[in-house]
C-alpha positions as CSV (number, residue, x, y, z in Angstrom):
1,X,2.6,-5.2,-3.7
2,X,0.3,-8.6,-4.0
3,X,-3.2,-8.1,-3.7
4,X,-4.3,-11.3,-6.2
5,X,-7.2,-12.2,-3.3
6,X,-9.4,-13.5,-6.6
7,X,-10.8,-16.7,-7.9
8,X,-7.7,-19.3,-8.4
9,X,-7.5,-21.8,-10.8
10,X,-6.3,-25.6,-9.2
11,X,-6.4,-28.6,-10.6
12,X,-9.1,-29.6,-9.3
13,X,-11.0,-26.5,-10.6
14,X,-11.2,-22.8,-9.4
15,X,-10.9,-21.4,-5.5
16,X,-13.6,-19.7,-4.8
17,X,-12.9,-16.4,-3.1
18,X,-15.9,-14.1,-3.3
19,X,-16.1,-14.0,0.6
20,X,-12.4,-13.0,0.8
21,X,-13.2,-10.5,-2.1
22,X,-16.5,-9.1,-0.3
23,X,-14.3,-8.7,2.8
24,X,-11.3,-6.6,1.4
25,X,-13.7,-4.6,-1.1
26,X,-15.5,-3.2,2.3
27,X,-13.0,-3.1,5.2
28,X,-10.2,-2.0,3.4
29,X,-11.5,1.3,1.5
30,X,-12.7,1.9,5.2
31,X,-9.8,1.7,6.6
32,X,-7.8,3.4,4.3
33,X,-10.2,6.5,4.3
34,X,-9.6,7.0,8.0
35,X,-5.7,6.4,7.7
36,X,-5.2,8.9,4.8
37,X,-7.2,11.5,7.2
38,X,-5.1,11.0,10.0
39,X,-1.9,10.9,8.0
40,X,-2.5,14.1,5.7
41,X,-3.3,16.1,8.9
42,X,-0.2,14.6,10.9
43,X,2.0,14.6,8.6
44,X,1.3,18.1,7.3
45,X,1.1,19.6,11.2
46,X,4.5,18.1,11.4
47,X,5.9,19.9,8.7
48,X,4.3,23.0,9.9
49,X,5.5,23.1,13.2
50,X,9.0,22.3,12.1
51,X,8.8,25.3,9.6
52,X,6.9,28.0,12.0
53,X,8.6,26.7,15.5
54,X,12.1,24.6,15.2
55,X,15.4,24.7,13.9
56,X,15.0,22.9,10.4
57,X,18.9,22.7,10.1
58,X,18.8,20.2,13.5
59,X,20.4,17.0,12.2
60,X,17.4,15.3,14.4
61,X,14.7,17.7,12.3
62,X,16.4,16.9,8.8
63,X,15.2,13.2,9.3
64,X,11.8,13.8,11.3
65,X,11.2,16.0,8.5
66,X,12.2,13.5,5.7
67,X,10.1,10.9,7.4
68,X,7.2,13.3,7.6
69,X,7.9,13.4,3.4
70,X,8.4,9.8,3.2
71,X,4.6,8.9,5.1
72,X,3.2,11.5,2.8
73,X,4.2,9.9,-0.3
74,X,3.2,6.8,1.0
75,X,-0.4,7.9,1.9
76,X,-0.8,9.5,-1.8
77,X,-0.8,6.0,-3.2
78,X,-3.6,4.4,-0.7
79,X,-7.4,6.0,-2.5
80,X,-6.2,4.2,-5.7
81,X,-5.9,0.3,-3.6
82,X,-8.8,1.7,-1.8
83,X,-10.9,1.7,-5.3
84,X,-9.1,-0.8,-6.5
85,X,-10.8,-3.1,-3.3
86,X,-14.0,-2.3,-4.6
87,X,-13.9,-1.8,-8.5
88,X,-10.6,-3.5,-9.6
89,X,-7.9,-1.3,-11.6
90,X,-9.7,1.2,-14.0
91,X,-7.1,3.6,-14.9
92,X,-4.6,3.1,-17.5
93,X,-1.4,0.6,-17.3
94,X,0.5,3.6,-17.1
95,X,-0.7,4.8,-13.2
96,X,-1.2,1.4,-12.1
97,X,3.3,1.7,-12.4
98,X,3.7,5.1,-11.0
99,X,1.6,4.4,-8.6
100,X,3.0,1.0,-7.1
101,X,6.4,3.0,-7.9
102,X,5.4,5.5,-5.6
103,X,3.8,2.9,-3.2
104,X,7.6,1.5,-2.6
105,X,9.0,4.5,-2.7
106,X,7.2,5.7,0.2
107,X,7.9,2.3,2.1
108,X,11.9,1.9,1.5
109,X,12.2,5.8,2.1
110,X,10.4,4.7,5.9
111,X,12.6,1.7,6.5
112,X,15.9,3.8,5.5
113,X,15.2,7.0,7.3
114,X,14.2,5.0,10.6
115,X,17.5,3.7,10.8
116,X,18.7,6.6,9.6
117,X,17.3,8.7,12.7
118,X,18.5,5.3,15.2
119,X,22.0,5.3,14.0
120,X,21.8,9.4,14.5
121,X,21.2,8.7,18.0
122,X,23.5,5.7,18.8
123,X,25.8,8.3,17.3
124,X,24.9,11.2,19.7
125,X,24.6,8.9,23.0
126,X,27.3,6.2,22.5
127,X,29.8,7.8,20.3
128,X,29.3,11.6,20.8
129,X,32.9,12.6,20.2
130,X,33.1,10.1,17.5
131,X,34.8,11.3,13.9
132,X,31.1,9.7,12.6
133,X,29.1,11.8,14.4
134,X,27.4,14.4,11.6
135,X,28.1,17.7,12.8
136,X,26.8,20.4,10.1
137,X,23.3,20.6,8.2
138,X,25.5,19.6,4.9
139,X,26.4,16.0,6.2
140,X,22.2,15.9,6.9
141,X,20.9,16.8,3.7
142,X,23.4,14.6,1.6
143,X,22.6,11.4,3.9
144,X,18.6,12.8,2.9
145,X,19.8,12.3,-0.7
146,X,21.6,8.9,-0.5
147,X,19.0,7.6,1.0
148,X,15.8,8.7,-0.9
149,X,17.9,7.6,-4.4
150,X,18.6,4.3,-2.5
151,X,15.0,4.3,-1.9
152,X,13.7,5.1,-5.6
153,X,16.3,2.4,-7.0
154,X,14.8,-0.2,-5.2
155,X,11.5,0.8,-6.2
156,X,12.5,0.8,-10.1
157,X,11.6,-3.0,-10.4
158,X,7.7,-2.2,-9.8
159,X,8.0,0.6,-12.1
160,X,9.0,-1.4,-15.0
161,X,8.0,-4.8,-14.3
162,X,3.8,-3.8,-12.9
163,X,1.1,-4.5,-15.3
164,X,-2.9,-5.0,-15.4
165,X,-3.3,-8.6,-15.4
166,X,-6.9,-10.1,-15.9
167,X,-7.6,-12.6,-12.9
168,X,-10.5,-15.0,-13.1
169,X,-13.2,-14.1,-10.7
170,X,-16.8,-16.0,-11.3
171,X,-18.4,-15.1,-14.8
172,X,-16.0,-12.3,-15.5
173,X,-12.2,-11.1,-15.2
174,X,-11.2,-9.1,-12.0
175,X,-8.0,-6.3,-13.1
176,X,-5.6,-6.1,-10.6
177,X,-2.2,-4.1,-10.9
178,X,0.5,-6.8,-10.2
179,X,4.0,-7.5,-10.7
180,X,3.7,-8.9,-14.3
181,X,5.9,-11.8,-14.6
182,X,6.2,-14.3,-11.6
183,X,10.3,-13.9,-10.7
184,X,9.8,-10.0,-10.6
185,X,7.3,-10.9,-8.0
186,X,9.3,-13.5,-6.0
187,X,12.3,-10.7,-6.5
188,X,10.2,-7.8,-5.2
189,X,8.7,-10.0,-2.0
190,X,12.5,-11.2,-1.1
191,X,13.6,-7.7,-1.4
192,X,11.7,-5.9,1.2
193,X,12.6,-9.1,3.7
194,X,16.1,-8.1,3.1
195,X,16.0,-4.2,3.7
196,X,13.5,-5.4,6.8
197,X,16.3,-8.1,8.0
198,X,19.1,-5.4,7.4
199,X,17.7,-2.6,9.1
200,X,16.2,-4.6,11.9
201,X,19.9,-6.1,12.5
202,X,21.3,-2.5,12.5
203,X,18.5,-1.2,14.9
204,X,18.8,-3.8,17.6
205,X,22.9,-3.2,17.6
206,X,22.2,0.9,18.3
207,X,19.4,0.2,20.6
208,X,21.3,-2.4,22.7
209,X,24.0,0.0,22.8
210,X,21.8,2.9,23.3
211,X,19.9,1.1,26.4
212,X,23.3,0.4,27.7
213,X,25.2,4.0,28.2
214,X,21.8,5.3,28.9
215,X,21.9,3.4,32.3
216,X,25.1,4.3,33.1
217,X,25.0,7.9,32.8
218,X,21.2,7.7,33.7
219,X,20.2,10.8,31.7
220,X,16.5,11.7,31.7
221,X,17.2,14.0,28.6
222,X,18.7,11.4,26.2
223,X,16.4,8.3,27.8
224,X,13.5,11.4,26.5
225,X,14.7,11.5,23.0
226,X,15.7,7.4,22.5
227,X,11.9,6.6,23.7
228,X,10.4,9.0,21.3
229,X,12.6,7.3,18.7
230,X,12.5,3.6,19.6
231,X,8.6,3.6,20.0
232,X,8.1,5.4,16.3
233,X,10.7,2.5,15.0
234,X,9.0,-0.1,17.2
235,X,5.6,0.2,15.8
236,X,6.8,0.6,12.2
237,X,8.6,-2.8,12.6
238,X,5.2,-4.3,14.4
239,X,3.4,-3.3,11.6
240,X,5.2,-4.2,8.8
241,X,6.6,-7.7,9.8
242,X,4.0,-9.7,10.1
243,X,2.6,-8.8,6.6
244,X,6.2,-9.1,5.6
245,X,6.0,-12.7,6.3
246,X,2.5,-13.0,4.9
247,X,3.5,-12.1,1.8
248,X,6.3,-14.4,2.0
249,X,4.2,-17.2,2.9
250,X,1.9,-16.1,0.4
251,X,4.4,-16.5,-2.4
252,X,6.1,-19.9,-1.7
253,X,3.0,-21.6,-0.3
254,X,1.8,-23.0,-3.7
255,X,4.9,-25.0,-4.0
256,X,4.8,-26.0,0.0
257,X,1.4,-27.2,0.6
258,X,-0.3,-30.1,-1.0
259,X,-2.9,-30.0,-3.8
260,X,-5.5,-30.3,-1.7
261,X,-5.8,-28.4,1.2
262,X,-4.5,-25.6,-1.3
263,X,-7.6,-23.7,-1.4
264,X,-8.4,-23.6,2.0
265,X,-4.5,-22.4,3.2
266,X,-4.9,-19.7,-0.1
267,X,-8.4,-18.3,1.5
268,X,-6.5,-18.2,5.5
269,X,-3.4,-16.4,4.2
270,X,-5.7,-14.1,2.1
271,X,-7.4,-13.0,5.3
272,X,-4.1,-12.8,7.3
273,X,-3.1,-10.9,4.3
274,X,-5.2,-7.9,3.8
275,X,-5.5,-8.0,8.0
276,X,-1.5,-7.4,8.2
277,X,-2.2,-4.4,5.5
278,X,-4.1,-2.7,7.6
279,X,-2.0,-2.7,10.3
280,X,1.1,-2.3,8.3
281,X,-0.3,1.1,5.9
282,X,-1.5,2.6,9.5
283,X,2.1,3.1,9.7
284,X,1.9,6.5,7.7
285,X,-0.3,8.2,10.2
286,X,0.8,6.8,13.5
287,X,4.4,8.9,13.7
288,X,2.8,12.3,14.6
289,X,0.7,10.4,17.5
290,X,4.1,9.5,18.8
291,X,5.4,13.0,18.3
292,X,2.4,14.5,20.1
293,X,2.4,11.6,23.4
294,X,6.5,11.2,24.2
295,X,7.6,14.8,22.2
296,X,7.0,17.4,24.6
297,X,8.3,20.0,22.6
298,X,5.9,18.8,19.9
299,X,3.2,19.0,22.2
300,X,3.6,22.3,23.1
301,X,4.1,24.0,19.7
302,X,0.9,22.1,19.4
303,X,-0.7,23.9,22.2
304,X,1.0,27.5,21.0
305,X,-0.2,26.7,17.2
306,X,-3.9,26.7,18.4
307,X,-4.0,29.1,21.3
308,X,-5.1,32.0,19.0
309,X,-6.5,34.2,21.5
310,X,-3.4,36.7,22.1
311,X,-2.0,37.0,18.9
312,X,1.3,38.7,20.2
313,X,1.6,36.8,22.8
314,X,1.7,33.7,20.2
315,X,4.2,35.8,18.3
316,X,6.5,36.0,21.1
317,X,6.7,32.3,22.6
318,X,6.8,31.3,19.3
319,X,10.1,33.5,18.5
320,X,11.5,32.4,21.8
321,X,10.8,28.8,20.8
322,X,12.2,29.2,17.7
323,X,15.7,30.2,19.3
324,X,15.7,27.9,21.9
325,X,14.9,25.1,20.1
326,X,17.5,22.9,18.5
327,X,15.3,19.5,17.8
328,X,11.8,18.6,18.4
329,X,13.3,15.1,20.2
C-alpha cells in the first residue's frame, strides 16, 4: 500500500505537496470514520443473521460468511491510515507490518472469495450435475482454508519487506509505513494487478455463461441469486480498478514522464490516488447494502431481528426460517 503523497525531491529541487497533504490529512480520516461505521455494523448484522436465522452449512453461506470475515479484517486496518493522514506513522515499526499485513490480507481474502462465491454459482446454474459441483459443508470449509492461506501468503511480502521510512516534507521529515526497498514495492503493485487480471478473467467466463442458461431456462429464482452476486462482485471490481491502475501509474511514471512536467503529473496522480482509495476501501461496507436491496431473505430476517414487540411470535418465524432456509441468496 503507497501512500508517499509528501514533498519529492527532483532535480530541479523538491515537489511541493502540502496542498495534496492538507487534502488527504482531512478527507480521508473523514471518510474512513464513516466507512468503518457502516462496515462494523454490516458486517457484524451479517454474521448475526447467518448465526440466529440461516443454515450456516449452505455452501452459498460458507462464503457470504467468509467474505463478511474478510471486510472485517479489512476495516480493522483503516483508523491507523486514518491517523496516519493526519499525524504520519507514530507507532512502532513493528504495527506499521502487521498492520499493512493485515491490510492485504483483508483485500486478497475479498478478491478470492468473490470468485470463489461466482464460480459456486456458474457451478450451480451451468453445471449443476457436474462431478465439480461441491456438494457437502466439508468441500466448503476446506476451499475457506485454501483460500484464506493463499490470501495470507500473498500478503507475507508487506509483512517482511514494510518499514518507517522518513520522507521530506518542508522543514521536517513526514513517517510513512511503506514498502522499504523499491523492487518489493514494484513486486507488491504488479501483484494485486495480477490476482485483479486473474480473477476478473475467471468472473467474466462464469458470468457470460451464467447470463447465458439463465435465458434459456428463464428462471426468476437463479436470475435472483446471480444479481445479488454479480452486483456485490461488480462494485468490488469498480472500486478497486481504477486505484489499481493509479497505483500502477503511480509507480512507473517517474521513469515515463519527462523531468519537467514531473511535478505537476506526481501532484494529479496523488489526487486521483487518495480519490480511487476512497472509493476502493468503501468496498468493506458496501456488501451488506447489497444483501439488504436484492437479498430478500436478508431483508426479512432484518425486519424479524428488529420487530421486538411479540417476542414469541419472533421465536417462532425465526425457527420456521431457520428450517426453511438453505442460503440467504
Amino acid at each position: 500500500m503507497n501512500n508517499s503523497s509528501y514533498d519529492v525531491d527532483y532535480e530541479d529541487g523538491i515537489c511541493e505537496k502540502g496542498e495534496v497533504v492538507q487534502f488527504g490529512a482531512v478527507v480521508i480520516p473523514v471518510f474512513f470514520s464513516i466507512v468503518i461505521t457502516l462496515s462494523l455494523v454490516g458486517n457484524i448484522l451479517v454474521l448475526v443473521i447467518l448465526a440466529l436465522y440461516e443454515n450456516i452449512r449452505a455452501l452459498s453461506n460458507i462464503f457470504i460468511l467468509n467474505l463478511a470475515l474478510s471486510d472485517l479484517v479489512f476495516t480493522c486496518g483503516l483508523p491507523f491510515w486514518a491517523v496516519y493522514h493526519i499525524w504520519g506513522w507514530l507507532i512502532h515499526e513493528i504495527l506499521c507490518k502487521v498492520i499493512t499485513f493485515v491490510f492485504f490480507i483483508g483485500f486478497y481474502s475479498s478478491v478470492l472469495f468473490l470468485t470463489a462465491m461466482t464460480v459456486y454459482r456458474y457451478l450451480m446454474v451451468v453445471r449443476p450435475r457436474s462431478e465439480l459441483t461441491p456438494q457437502n459443508t466439508s468441500a466448503g470449509v476446506f476451499v475457506s482454508i485454501i483460500l484464506w492461506i493463499i490470501s495470507v501468503g500473498a500478503s507475507v511480502p508487506s509483512l517482511l519487506f514494510s518499514a518507517v521510512i522518513p520522507f521530506p516534507h518542508k522543514d521536517h521529515h513526514f513517517l510513512g509505513c511503506e514498502y522499504e526497498d523499491d523492487l518489493w514495492e514494484t513486486v507488491g503493485v504488479c501483484q494485486q494487478n495480477i490476482f485483479f487480471l486473474v480473477a476478473f478473467v475467471v468472473i467474466a467466463f462464469c458470468y457470460c455463461k451464467i447470463l447465458g442458461r439463465i435465458a434459456i431456462s428463464r428462471s426468476h429464482t437463479k436470475s435472483r441469486a446471480v444479481k445479488l452476486v454479480f452486483c456485490t462482485v461488480a462494485m468490488f471490481f469498480l472500486g478497486w480498478v481504477p486505484y489499481n491502475v493509479v497505483i500502477l501509474l503511480r509507480l512507473f511514471s517517474y521513469n515515463l514522464i519527462p523531468p519537467f512536467e514531473e511535478c505537476d503529473v506526481s501532484i494529479q496522480l496523488d489526487y486521483a490516488f487518495y480519490v480511487c482509495r476512497l472509493l476502493a476501501f468503501s468496498h468493506c461496507c458496501l456488501n451488506p447494502v447489497f444483501y439488504a436491496l436484492l437479498g430478500v431473505k436478508f431483508r426479512g430476517h432484518l425486519k424479524t431481528m428488529f420487530r421486538r414487540t411479540s417476542p414469541s411470535e419472533t421465536r417462532q418465524q425465526r425457527g420456521k426460517q431457520t428450517l426453511s432456509q438453505g442460503s440467504m441468496y
